[in-house]
Backbone as ProteinMPNN parsed JSONL, in Angstrom:
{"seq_chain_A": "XXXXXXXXXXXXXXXXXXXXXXXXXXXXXXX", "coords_chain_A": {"N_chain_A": [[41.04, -32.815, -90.128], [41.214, -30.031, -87.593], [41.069, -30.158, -84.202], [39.614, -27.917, -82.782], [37.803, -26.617, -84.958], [36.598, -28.73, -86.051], [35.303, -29.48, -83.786], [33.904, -26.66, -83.639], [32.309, -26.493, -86.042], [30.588, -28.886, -85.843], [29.113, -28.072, -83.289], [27.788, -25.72, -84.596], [26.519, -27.345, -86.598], [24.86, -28.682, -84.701], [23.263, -27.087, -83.568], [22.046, -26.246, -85.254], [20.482, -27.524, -87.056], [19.938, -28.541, -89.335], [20.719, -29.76, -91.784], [20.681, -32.168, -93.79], [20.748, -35.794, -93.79], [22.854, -37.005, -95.36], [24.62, -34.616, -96.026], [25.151, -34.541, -93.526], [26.455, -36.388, -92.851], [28.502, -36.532, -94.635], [30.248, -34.238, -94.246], [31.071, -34.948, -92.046], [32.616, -36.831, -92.577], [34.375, -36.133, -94.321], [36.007, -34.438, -93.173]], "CA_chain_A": [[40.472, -31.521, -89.714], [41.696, -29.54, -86.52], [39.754, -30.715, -83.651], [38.94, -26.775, -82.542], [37.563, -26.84, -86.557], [35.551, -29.529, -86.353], [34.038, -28.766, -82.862], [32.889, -25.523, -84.13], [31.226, -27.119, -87.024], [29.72, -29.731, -84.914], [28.408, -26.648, -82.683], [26.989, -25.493, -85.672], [25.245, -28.102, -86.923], [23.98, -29.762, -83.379], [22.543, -26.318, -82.864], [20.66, -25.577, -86.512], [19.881, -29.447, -87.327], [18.971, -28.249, -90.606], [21.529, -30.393, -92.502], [19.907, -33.932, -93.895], [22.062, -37.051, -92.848], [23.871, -36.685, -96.744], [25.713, -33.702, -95.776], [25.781, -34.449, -92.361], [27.864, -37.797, -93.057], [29.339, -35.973, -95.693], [30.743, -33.066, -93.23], [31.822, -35.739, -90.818], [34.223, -37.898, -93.124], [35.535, -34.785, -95.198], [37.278, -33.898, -92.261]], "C_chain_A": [[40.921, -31.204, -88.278], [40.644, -29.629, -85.592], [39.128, -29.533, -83.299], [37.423, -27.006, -84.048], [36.405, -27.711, -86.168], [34.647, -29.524, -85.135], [33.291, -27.21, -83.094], [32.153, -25.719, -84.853], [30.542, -28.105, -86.419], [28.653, -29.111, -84.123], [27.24, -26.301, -83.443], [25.984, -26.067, -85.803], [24.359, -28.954, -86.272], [22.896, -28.289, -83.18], [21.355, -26.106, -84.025], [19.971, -26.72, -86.568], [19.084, -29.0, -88.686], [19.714, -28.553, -91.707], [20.591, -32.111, -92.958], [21.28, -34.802, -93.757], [23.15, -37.325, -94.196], [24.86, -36.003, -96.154], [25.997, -33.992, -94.012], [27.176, -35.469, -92.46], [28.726, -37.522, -93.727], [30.592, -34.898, -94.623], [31.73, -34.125, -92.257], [33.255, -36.315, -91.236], [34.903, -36.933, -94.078], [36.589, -34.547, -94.416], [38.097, -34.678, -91.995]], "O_chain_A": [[41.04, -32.232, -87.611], [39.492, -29.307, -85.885], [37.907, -29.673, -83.376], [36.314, -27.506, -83.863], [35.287, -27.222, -86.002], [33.425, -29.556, -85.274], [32.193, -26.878, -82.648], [31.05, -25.22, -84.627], [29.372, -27.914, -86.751], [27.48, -29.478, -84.198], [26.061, -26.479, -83.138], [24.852, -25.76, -85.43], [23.478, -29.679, -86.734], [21.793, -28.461, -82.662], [20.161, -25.881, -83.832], [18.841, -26.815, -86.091], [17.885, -29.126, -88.938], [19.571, -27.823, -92.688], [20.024, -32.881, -92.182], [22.461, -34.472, -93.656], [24.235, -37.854, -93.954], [25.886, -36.56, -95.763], [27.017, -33.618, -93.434], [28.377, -35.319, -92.232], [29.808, -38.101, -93.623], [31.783, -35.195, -94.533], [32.897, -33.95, -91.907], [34.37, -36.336, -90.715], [36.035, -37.153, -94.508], [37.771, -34.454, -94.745], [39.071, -34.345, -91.32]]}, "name": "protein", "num_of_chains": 1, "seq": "XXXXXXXXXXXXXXXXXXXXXXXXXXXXXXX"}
């Protein structure tokens, strides 16, 4: 994943926190 890419989604989801640790871990190693 393109590191811009994945700091925007990081952004994202540090700011909502409304992901459970499934998709979070999931989100992390997809990329």
């Amino acid at each position: 994943m393109d590191d811009r890419v994945d700091n925007l989604v990081y952004s994202l989801w540090k700011t909502r926190k409304k992901l459970p640790g499934a998709a979070e871990e999931q989100l992390l190693t997809c990329g």
